[in-house]
C-alpha positions as CSV (number, residue, x, y, z in Angstrom):
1,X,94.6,105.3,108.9
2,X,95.9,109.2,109.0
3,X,93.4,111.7,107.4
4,X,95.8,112.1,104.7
5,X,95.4,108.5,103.1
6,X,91.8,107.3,103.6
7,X,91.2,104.5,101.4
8,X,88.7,103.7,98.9
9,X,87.1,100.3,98.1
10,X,86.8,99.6,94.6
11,X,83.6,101.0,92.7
12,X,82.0,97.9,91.4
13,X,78.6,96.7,90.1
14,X,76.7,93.7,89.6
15,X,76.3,92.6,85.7
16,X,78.9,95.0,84.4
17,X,81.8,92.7,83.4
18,X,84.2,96.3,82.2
19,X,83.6,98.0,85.3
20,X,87.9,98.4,86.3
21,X,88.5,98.1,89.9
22,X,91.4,99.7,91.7
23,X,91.9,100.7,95.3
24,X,93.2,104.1,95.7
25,X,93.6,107.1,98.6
26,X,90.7,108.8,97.8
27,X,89.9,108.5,94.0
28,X,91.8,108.0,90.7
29,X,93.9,110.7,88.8
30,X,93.1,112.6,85.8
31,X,94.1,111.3,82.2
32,X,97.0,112.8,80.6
33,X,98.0,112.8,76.9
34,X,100.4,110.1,75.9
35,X,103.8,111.2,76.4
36,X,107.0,108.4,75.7
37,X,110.0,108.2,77.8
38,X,112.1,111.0,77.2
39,X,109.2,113.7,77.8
40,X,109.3,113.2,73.4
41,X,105.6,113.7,71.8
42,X,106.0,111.4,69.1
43,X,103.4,110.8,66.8
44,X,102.8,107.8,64.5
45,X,104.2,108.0,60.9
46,X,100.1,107.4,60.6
47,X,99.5,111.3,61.4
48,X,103.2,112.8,61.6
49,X,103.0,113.7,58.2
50,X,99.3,113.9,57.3
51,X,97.4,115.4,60.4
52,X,94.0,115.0,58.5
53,X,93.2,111.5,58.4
54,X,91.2,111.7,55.4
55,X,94.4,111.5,53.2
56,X,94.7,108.3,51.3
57,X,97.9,108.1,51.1
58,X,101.0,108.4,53.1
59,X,105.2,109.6,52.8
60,X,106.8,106.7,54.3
61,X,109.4,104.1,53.1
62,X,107.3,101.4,51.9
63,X,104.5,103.7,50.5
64,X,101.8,101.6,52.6
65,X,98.5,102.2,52.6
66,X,96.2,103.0,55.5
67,X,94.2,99.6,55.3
68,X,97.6,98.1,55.2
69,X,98.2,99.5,58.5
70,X,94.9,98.3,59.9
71,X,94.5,94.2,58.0
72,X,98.7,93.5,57.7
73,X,98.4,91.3,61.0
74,X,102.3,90.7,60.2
75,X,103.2,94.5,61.1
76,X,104.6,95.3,64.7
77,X,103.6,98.1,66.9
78,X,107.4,99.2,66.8
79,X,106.7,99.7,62.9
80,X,104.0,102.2,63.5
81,X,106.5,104.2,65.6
82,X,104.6,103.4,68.8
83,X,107.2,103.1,70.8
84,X,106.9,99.8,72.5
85,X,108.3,96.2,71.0
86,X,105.4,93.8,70.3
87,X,107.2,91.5,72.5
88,X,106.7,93.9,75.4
89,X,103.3,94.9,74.8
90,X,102.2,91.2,74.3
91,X,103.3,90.3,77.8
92,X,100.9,92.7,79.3
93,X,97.4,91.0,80.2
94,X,93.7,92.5,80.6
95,X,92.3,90.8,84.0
96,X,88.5,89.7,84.3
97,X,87.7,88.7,87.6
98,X,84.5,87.9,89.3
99,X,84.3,88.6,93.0
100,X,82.2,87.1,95.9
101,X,82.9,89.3,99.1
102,X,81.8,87.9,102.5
103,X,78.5,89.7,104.0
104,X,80.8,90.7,107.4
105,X,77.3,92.3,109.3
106,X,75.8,89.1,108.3
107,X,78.7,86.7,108.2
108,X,76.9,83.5,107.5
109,X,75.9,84.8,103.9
110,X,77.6,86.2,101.1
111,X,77.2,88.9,99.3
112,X,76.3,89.6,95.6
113,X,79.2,88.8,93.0
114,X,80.5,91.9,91.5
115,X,82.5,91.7,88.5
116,X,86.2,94.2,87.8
117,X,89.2,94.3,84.8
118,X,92.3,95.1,85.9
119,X,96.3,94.5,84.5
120,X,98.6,91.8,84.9
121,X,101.8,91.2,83.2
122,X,104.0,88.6,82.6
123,X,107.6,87.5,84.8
124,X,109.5,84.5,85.3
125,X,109.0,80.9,85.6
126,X,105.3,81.4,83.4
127,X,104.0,83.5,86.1
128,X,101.8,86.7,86.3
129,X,102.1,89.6,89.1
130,X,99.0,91.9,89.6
131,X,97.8,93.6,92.7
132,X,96.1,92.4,95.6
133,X,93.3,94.4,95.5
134,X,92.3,92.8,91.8
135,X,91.8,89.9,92.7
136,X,90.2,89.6,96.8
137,X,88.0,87.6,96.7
138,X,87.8,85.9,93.6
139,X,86.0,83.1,92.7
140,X,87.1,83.7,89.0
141,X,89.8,85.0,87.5
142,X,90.4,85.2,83.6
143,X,93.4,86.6,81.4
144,X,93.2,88.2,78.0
145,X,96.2,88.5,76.1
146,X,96.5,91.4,73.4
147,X,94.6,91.6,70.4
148,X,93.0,88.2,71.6
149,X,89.4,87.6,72.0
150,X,90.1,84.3,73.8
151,X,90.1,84.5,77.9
152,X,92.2,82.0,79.8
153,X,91.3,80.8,83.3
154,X,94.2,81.6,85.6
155,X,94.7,80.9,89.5
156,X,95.3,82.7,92.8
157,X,99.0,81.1,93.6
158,X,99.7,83.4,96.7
159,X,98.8,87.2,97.6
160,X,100.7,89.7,99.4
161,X,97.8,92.1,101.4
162,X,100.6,94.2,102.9
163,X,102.4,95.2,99.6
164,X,99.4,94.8,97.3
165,X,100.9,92.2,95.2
166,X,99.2,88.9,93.8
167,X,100.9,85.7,91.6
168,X,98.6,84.3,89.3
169,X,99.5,81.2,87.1
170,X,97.9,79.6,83.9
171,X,97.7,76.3,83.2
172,X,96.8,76.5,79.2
173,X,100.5,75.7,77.5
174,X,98.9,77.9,74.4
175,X,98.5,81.0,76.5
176,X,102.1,80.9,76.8
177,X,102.9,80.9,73.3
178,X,104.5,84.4,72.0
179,X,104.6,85.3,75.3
180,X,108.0,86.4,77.1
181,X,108.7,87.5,81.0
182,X,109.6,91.4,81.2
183,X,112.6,92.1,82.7
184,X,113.3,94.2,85.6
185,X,115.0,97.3,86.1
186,X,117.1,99.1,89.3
187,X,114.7,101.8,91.4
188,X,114.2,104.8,89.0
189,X,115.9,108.6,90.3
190,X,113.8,111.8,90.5
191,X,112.6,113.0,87.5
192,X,113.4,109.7,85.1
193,X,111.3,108.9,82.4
194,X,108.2,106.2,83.5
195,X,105.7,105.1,81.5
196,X,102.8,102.7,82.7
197,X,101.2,100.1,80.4
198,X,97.5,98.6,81.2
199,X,94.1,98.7,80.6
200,X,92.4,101.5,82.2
201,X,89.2,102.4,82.4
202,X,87.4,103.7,78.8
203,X,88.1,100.9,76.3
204,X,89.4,97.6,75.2
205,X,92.2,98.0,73.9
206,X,95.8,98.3,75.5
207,X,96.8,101.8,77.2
208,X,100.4,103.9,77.5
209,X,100.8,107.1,79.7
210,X,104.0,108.8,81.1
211,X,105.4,110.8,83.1
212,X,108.3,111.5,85.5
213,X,109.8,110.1,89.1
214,X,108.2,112.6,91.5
215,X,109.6,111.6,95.0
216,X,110.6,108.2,95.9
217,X,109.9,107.2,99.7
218,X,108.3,105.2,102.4
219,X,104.1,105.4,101.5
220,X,101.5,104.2,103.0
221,X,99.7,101.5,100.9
222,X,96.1,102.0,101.1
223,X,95.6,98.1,100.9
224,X,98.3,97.2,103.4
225,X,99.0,97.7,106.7
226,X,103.1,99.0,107.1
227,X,104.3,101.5,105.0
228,X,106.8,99.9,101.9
229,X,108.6,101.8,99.4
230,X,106.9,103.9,96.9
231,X,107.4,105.5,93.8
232,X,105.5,108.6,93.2
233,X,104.8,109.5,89.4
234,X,102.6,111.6,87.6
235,X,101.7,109.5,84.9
236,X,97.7,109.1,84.8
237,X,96.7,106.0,86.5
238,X,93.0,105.4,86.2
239,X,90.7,102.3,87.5
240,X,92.0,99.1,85.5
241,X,95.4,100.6,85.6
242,X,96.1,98.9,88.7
243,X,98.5,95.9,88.2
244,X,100.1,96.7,85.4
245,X,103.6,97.0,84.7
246,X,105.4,100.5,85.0
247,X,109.0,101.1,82.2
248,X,111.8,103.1,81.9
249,X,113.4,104.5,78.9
250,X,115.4,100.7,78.5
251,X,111.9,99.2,78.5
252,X,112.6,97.5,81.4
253,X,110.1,97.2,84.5
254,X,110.3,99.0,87.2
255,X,107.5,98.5,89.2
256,X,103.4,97.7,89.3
257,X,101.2,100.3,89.1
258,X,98.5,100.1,92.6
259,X,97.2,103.5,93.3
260,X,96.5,107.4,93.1
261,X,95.8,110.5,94.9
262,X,93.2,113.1,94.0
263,X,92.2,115.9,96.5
264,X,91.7,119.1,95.3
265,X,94.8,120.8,96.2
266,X,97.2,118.0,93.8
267,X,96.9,117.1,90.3
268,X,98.4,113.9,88.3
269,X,99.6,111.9,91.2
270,X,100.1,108.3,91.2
271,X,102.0,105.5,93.0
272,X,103.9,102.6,92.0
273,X,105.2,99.9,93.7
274,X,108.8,99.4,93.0
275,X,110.4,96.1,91.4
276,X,112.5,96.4,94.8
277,X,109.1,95.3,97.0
278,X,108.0,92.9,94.0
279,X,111.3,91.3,94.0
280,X,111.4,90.7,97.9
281,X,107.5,89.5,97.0
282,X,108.8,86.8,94.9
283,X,111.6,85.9,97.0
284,X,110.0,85.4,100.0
285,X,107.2,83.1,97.7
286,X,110.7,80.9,96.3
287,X,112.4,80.8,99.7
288,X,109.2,79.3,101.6
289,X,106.6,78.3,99.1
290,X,104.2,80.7,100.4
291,X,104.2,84.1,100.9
292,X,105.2,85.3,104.6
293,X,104.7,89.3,104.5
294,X,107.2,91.9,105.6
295,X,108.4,92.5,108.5
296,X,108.4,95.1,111.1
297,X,110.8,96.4,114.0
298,X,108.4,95.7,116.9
299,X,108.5,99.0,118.5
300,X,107.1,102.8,118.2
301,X,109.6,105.5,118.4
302,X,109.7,109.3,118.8
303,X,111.5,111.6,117.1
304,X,114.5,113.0,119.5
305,X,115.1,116.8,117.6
306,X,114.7,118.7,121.2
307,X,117.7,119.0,122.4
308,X,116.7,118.8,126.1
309,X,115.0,115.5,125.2
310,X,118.5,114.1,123.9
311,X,120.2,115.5,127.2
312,X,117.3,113.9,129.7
313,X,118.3,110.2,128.2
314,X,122.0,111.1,128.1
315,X,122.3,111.4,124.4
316,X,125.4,113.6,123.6
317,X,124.7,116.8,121.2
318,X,126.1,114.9,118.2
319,X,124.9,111.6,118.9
320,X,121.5,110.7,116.8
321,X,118.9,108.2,117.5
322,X,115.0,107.8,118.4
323,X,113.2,106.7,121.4
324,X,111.3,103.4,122.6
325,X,107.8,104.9,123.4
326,X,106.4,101.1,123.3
327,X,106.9,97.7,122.2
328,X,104.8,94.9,120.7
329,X,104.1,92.0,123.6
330,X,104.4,89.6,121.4
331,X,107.0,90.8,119.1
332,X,110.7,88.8,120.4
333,X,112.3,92.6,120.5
334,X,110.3,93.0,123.9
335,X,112.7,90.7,125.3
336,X,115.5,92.6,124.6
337,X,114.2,95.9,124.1
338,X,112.6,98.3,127.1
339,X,110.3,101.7,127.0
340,X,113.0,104.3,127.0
341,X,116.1,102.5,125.0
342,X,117.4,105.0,122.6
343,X,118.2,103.3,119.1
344,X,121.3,104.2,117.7
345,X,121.8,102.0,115.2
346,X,120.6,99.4,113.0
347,X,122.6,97.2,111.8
348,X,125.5,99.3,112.0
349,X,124.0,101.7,110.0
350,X,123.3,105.2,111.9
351,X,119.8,106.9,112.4
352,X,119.5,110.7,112.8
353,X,117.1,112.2,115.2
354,X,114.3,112.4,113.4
355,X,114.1,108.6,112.2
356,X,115.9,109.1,108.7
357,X,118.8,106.9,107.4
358,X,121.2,107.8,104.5
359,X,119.7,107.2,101.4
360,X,120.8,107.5,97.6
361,X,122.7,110.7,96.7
362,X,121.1,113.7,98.6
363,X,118.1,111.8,100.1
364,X,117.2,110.1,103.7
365,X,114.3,107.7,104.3
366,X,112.7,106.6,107.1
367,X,114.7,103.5,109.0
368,X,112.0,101.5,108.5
369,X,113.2,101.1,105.6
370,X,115.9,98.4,106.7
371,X,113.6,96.3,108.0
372,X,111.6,95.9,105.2
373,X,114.6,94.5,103.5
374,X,114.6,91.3,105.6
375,X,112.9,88.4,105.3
376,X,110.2,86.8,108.4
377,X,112.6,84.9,110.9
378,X,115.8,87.0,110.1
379,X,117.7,88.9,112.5
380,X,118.3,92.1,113.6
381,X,121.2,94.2,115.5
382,X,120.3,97.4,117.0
383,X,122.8,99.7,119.2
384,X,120.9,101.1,122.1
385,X,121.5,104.1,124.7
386,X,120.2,103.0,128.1
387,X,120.5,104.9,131.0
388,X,123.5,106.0,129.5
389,X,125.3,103.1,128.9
390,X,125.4,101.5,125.2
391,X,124.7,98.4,124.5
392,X,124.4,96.0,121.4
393,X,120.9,93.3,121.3
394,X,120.1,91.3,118.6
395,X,116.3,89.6,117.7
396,X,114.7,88.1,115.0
397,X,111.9,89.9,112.9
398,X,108.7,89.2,112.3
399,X,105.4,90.5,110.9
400,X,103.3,93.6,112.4
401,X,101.5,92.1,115.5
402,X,98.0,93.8,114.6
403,X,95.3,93.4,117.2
404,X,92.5,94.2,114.6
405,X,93.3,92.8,110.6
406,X,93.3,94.7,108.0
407,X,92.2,92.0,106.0
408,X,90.4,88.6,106.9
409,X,92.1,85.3,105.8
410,X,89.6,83.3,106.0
411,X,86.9,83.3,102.8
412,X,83.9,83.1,105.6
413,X,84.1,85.6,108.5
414,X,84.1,83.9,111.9
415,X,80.8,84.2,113.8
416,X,79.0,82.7,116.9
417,X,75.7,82.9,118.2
418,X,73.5,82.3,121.5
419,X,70.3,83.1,122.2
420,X,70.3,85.2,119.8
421,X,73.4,87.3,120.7
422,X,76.0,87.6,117.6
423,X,79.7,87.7,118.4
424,X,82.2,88.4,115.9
425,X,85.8,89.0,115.6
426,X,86.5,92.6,115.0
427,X,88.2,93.8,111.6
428,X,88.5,96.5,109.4
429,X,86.3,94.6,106.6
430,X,83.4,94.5,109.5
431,X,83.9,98.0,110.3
432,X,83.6,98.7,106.1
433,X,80.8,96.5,106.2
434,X,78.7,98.5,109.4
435,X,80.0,102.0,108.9
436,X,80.5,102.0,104.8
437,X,83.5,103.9,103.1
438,X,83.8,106.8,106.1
439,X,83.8,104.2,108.6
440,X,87.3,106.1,109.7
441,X,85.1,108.6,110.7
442,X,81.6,107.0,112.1
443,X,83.0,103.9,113.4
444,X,83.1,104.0,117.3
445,X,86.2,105.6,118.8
446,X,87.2,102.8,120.9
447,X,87.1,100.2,118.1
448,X,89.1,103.0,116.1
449,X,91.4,102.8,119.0
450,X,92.1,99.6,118.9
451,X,92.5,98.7,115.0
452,X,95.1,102.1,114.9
453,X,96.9,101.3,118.2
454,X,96.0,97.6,119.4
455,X,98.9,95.0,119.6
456,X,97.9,91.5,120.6
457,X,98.7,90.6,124.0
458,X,99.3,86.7,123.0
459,X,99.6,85.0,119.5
460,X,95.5,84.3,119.3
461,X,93.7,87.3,120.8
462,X,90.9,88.9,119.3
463,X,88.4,91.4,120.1
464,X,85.7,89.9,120.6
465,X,82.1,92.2,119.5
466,X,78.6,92.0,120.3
467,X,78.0,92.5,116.8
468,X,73.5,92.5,117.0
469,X,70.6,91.0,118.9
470,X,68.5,89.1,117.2
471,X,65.7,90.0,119.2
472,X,63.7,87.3,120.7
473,X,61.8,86.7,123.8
474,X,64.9,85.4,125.5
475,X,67.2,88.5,125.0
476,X,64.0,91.3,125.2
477,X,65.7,94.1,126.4
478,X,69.1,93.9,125.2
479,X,68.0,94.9,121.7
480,X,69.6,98.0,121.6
481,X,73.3,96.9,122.3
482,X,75.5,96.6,119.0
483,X,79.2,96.9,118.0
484,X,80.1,96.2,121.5
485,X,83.4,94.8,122.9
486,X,82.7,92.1,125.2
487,X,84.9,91.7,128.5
488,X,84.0,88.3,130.1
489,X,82.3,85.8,130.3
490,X,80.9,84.3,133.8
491,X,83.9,85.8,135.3
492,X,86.8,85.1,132.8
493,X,88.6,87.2,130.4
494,X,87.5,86.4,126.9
495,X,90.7,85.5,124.8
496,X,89.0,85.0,121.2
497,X,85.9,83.8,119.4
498,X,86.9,79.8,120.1
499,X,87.6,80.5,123.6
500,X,84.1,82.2,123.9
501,X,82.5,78.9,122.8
502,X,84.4,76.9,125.0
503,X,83.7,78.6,127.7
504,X,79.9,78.6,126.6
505,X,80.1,74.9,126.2
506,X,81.8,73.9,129.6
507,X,80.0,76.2,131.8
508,X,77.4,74.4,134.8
509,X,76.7,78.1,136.3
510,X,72.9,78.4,135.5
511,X,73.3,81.7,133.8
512,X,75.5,83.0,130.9
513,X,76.6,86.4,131.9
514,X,78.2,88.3,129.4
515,X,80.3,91.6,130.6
516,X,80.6,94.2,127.9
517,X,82.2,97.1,127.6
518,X,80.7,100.6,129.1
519,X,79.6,98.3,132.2
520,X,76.6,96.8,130.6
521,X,75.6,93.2,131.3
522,X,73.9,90.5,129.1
523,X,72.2,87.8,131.4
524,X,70.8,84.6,130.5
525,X,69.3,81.5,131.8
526,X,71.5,78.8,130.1
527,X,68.4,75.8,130.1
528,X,66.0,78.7,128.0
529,X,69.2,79.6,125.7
530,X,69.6,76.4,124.3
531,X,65.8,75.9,123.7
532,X,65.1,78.7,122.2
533,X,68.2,79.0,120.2
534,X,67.5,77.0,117.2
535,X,64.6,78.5,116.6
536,X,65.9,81.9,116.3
537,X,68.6,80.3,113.9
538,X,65.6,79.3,111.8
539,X,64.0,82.6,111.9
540,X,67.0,84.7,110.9
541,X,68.2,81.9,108.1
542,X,70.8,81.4,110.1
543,X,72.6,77.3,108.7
544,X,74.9,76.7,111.5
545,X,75.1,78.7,115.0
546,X,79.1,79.1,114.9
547,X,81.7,79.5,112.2
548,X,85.2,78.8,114.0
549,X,88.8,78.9,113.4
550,X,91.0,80.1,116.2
551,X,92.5,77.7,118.1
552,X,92.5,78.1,122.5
């Protein structure tokens, strides 16, 4: 994570069913007053004309009267001058959704269900789109159509962590009725009209804010792990906000609300995630029947602007490109690829010196860009400068390589245990769970290392931590070791948690020496371990002394 876009986890508490979740950079943005598309205050023929709501009557066509306005369940929103068709509005959802997050310092419990609202809103097929971050780890999930009081139950189909993006589905045919899929709209320009529709913090009812196209760019989404294409608006988006659907002036969506920036030196800035990342969501879902995530290049580059760096790797003066710095092991593009190619091109589209492609009238973005455009499996063609020669390779793409997750997969956090000795699988959920919400900051700097920098080695490797002692008379004197990365075991490089418990399992050395980092050193008499083992478990409320997935 850069210092720029720390990430906050959502501000939820037991018992309070309202309480709106959302996952932004630091916290959420200030309200603004309503504005429609169009930057056009418009007022409701309700005060337009009277401004003192105390009148009785009103100067309009039909000569209606207030209570009309507020018992005539046949009047539309678009007859109130609001702005919106019904049809629109009605496909725009309130989310409840009880959460049940993993205890990742104690992994063998759970912790205390919290409860969030958030948006949803309606697409093809009879599905629902929402972010990520609204519904992790859910045990419940519940949709509330407008100017309902009925909840549906709805499911998890598949959820993108990487672009923040969740499909929900509902089983109820009667949800269904009155209800029509929004259609989608092309990437807005700088400075068009957006207006964001949800339920935000504050009230029940449905919400409307707008605003303008600030800058549209590669961001860095504070749930994911890559940086996707973002639209930055600065239309409010408060807590609840998040997964609701953002429109132009055509009412036609553009994109899902997911996050916003407050620091003290910027006002009224807030993210969308543009229909051009939700389409490649769904597409990827339709193509495989499960979500596969984006992809990424497989290599680090530097920037080549100094001209003496260009000459050095024989890059002529108007020749453009960036530099191999490193390259994923396991990523197919170290095949083809060495430290110190120059990248030209790719796919026969030219990148400057400082990273950038062409992009749209009068803007560049960030090559990266391309990639995020393909699909898991497809390939890539990149022209290369090596040792002066140039050359054409080709590889197929896949996703980031990350040696620590960002998020866990599994709904219980591996763990295993031995005489008392915890070992768990390092992630950035554990390092929340130890540390808290500045654990960018008080974490270690050598787990830090590794979660910003670590590529996996091969397809299974984890980091393997000694996570706590559970002090006993076995392990008396190794109390005081925590979050540390173990090395080997008896001699052998540890692989993952699975290989740690084979190892364990299979050994016939009398002692289990364990080789952390820092040169410290665990010994223990393997006949006294598995005496004395069980009744630590039983001590600690510990059900089962291992919770395995990875595969050796």
């Amino acid at each position: 994570m850069t210092e720029n876009f720390r990430r906050k986890s959502r501000e939820r508490k037991p018992g309070n069913a309202d309480l709106d979740e959302e996952l932004m950079y630091q916290s959420s943005s200030p309200d603004q007053s309503s504005r429609l598309p169009g930057g056009v205050n418009r007022r409701s023929k309700l005060d337009r004309n009277h401004s003192k709501l105390g009148n009785n009557t009103m100067s309009v066509q039909e000569d209606v009267q207030v209570e009309d306005y507020m018992h005539d369940e046949n009047l539309k929103d678009v007859e109130l001058n609001a702005g919106f068709p019904a049809d629109i509005l009605d496909s725009v959802f309130k989310l409840y959704v009880t959460h049940c997050e993993p205890n990742y310092s104690l992994p063998w419990q759970k912790r205390r269900q919290t409860y969030s609202t958030s948006s949803a809103f309606a697409v093809d097929n009879r599905r629902i789109l929402t972010n990520a971050h609204c519904v992790e780890h859910s045990t419940v999930v519940k949709v509330k159509k407008r100017g309902s009081e009925k909840k549906y139950m709805a499911q998890v189909v598949s959820i993108g962590n990487d672009c923040d993006i969740a499909l929900l589905s509902v089983e109820d045919e009667s949800f269904w009725e009155g209800v029509e899929c929004l259609s989608s709209g092309r990437l807005p320009y700088l400075q068009e009209a957006v207006t964001v529709v949800g339920y935000p913090i504050g009230g029940e009812n449905i919400s409307v804010t707008a605003g303008v196209v600030s800058r549209v760019e590669l961001q860095q989404y504070s749930h994911g792990a890559i940086d996707l294409l973002g639209v930055q608006i600065d239309a409010a988006i408060n807590p609840g906000n998040s997964g609701g659907p953002a429109f132009n002036s055509r009412f036609e969506c553009v994109g899902i609300a997911f996050q916003s920036l407050l620091t003290t030196e910027a006002e009224n800035i807030g993210y969308i995630i543009p229909w051009l990342v939700v389409q490649h969501f769904l597409d990827d879902f339709d193509r495989n029947g499960f979500y596969t995530g984006f992809c990424y290049c497989g290599f680090e580059f530097q920037r080549m602007e100094n001209e003496y760096l260009r000459k050095s790797f024989h890059l002529s003066a108007e020749g453009g490109g960036v530099l191999v710095k490193r390259l994923a092991p396991t990523s197919p593009c170290s095949k083809v690829l060495q430290k110190g190619d120059i990248i030209t091109h790719f796919d026969g589209i030219p990148i400057a010196n400082d990273g950038t492609v062409a992009y749209r009238g009068g803007e560049r973005i960030n090559f990266h860009y391309l990639v995020t455009l393909k699909f898991v499996g497809e390939s890539c063609t990149v022209r290369i400068v090596r040792n002066g020669s140039i050359l054409e390779v080709s590889y197929p793409l896949f996703e980031l390589p990350l040696l620590v997750p960002i998020h866990e997969k599994r709904p219980v956090p591996e763990y295993l245990t031995v005489a008392g000795l915890v070992f768990v699988a390092l992630s950035e959920p554990y390092l929340r769970s130890e540390y808290g919400e500045k654990w960018d900051f008080e974490a270690p700097v050598k787990l830090l290392d590794k979660l910003l920098y670590g590529y996996k080695r091969t397809a299974n490797e984890q980091v393997v931590i000694l996570s706590q002692v559970l002090n006993a008379r076995i392990n008396v004197g190794y109390e005081y070791l925590t979050n540390t990365e173990l090395l080997q075991f008896n001699g052998t490089r540890v692989e993952n948690l699975c290989h740690l418990a084979n190892l364990i399992d299979e050994t016939n050395e009398e002692f289990l020496r364990f080789d952390l980092e820092f040169d410290e050193v665990i010994v223990i008499e393997k006949r006294a371990a598995l005496e004395q083992s069980s009744q630590i478990l039983v001590q600690h409320g510990i059900p089962t002394p291992r919770s395995l997935s990875h595969p050796f």
